[in-house]
N, C-alpha and C positions, 0 to 999 in steps of 0.2 A: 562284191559278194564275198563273205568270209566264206573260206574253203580250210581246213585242218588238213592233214592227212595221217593216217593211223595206221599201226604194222603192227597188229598182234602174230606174235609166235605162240604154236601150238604142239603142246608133246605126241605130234603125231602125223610120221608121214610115210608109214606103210598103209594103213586102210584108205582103200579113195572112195569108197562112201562113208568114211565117219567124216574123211575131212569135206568131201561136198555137201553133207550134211550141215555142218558147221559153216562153210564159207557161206550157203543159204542162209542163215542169219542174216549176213551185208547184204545177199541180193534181194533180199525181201523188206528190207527197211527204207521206206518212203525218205529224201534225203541224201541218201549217201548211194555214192557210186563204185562198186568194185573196180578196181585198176587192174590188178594181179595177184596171184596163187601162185607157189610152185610149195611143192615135198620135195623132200631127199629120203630115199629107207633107211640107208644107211645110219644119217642123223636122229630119224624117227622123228622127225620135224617137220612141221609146217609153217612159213610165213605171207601173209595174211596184207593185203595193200587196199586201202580206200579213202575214200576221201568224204567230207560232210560238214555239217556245221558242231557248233557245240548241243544245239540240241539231238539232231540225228545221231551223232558219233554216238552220245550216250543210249540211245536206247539201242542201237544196233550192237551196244556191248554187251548189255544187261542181256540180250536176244543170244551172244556169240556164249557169253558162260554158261546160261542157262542148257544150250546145245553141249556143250564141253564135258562139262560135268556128267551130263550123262552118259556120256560114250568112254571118255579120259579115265582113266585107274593111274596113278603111277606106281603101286604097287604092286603092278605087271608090266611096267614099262621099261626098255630097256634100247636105249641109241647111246653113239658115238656124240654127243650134241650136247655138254650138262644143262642141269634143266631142275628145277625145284617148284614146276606149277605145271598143272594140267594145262590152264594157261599162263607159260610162262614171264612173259615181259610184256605190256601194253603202251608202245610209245607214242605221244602227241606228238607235232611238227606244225607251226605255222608257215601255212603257203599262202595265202593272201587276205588284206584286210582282219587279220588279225595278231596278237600281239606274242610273244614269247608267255607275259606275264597271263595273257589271255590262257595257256595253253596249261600254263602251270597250275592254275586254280581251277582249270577244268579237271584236270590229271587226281587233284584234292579229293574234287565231287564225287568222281568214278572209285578211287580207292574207297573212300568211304560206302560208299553203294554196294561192294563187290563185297566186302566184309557184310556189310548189314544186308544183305538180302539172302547170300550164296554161303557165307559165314568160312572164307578164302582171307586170311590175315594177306594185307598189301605193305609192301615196302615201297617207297616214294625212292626214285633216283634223279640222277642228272639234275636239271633245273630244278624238279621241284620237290630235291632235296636240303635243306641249308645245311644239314652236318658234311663237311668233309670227309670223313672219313665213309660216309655209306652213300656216298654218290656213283660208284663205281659200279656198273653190274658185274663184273666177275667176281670182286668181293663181296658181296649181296650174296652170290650164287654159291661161292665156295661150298663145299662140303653137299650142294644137291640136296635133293627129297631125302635121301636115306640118312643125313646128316641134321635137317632141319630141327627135329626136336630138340635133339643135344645144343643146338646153337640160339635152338629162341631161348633157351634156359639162362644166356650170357646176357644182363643186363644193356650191354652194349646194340645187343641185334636181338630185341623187343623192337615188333613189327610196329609201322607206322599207324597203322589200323587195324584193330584185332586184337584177340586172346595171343599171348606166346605161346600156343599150339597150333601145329601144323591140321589143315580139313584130313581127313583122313586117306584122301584120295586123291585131291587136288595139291595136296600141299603149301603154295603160297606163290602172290602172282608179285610182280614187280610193276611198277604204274608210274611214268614221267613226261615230262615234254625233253625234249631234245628239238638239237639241228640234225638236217640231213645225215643221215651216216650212208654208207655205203659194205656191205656185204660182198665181198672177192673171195675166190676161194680158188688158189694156185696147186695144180696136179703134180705130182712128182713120177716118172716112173722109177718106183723100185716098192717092196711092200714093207721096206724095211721101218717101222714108225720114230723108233731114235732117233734117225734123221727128219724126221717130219716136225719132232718136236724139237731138236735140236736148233733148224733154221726158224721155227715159229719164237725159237728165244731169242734168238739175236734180232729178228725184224723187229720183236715188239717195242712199245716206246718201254714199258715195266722193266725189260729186260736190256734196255741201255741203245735201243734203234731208233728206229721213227716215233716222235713221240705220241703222233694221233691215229694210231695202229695197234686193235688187240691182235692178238693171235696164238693161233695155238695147234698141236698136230691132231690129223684127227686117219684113220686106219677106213678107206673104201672095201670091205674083204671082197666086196663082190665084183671089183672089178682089179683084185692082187695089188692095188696102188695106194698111195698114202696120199696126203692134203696137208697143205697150211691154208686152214680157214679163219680171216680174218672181217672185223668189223672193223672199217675207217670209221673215225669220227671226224676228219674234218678231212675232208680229199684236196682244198687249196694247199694245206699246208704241208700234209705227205701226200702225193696224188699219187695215182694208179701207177702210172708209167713207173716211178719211183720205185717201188713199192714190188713192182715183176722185176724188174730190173734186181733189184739187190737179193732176193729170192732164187733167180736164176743163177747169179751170181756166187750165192751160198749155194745150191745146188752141185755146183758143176766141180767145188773141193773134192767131192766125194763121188765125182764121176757121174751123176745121178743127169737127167733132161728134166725137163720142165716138157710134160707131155699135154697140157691142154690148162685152161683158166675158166671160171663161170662166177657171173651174177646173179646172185639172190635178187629175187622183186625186182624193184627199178633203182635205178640210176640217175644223177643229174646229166643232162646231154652236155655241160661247161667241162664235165669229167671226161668223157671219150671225146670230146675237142681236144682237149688238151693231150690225152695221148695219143692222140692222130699228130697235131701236130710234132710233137714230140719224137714219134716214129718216122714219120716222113721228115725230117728240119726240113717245115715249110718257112720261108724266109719273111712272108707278105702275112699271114693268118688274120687274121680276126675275126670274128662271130657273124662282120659281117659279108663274108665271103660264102656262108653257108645258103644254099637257095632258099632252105624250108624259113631262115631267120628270117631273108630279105622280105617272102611273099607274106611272114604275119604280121611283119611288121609295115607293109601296105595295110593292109587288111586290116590294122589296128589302127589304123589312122583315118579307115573310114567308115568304124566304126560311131553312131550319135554320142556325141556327149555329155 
């Protein structure tokens, strides 16, 4: 059974009925199954989890902008989180019986759609981008909604799909397949944010750290604390454990704690395996010492073939 999975980000995570409003789109699409929801306020974001084929995904999309658009302004919008679309970034993921190149020519379909229906210029990232240089979302994003015009003017960042104007409201979405990434986002106490972007430059890979690690500082006011909120792109190669570890570590120069950590969405469970093991140096580990493994994988073996 192909299964995709998709994580649209939303510029918006203080209303919780614009954003139940809008997750309504996934729960009402014949198809696709909602996974997860969370907001932040602070960020004024929402990230957005489900899963489908390629026919579902797309009409459950066309269903999510059509909601968006009408509730989203970005020219009243204002978080900690940058952001240049009402809906910001829309990423494909193959999770089974389908192919990377499957996801990348779905990711095509959708960009194209989202301009021609919603009239939301799309920039193509990641996979199913072929230029190097605009693979990247944070350079994509640079410069945000109040930037965007001045920058579709630069021949270079003429959108993949669309006029070089920004929708007037929506501003411009970002549309790709990708591998799993992972969303962490390590607390500091102190509210001072120098430091928050200070250590967000040494972890990053841009900034001379780990090299499958964005990050960057971001200011909680409402809870006096600061963040280094990063996106992993590849958690084998900088995993979690990693990744608190050397954060903590820069932390502690400047006398600061590491007062608490959180997940966006989901998670691969091969990730908190490994930093379980990692924390405990368990000597014996493997996947299959976990119980929930052993019984599906019963379970999958007697299942008809």
């Amino acid at each position: 059974m192909e299964i995709i999975e998709c994580i649209p980000n939303i510029s918006e995570g203080q209303k919780t009925e614009v954003v139940e409003y809008i997750v309504d789109a996934i729960r009402q699409t014949p198809g696709c199954f909602l996974l997860d929801f969370s907001s932040d306020a602070d960020h004024n974001r929402s990230v957005i989890t489900f899963i489908g084929n390629r026919t579902s995904l797309k009409t459950a999309i066309r269903e999510l902008y059509k909601r968006a658009l009408e509730k989203i302004d970005l020219r009243q919008h204002k978080g900690e989180h940058p952001r240049m679309g009402a809906v910001d970034v829309v990423p494909f993921v193959p999770i089974q019986d389908v192919t990377m190149e499957d996801c990348v020519a779905l990711s095509k379909e959708v960009g194209a759609m989202i301009y021609d229906e919603f009239r939301v210029p799309v920039y193509l990232y990641e996979e199913s981008q072929p230029n190097p240089e605009r693979k990247n979302l944070a350079k994509i994003r640079k410069g945000e909604f109040e930037g965007l015009a001045a920058k579709m003017q630069q021949p270079e960042w003429k959108p993949d799909y669309g006029a070089a104007q920004p929708h007037v409201s929506a501003g411009a979405s970002v549309v790709g397949a990708r591998m799993p990434l992972i969303a962490f986002n390590v607390n500091l106490g102190t509210s001072d944010i120098k430091i928050a972007d200070t250590i967000a430059k040494n972890v990053r890979g841009i900034g001379g750290g780990l090299m499958y690690v964005k990050a960057m500082g971001v200011e909680l006011k409402e809870r006096k604390i600061v963040q280094v909120s990063m996106n992993m792109v590849n958690y084998k190669k900088s995993p979690l454990f990693r990744v608190f570890e050397m954060i903590k570590s820069e932390a502690e120069r400047y006398g600061v704690p590491v007062v608490g950590s959180e997940i966006i969405g989901l998670v691969p469970q091969d990730a908190l395996f490994e930093t379980a093991e990692f924390y405990l140096r368990c000597e014996n580990y493997s996947p299959a010492c976990v119980l929930e493994n052993k019984i599906n994988g019963v379970l999958y073996q007697q299942l008809p073939k």
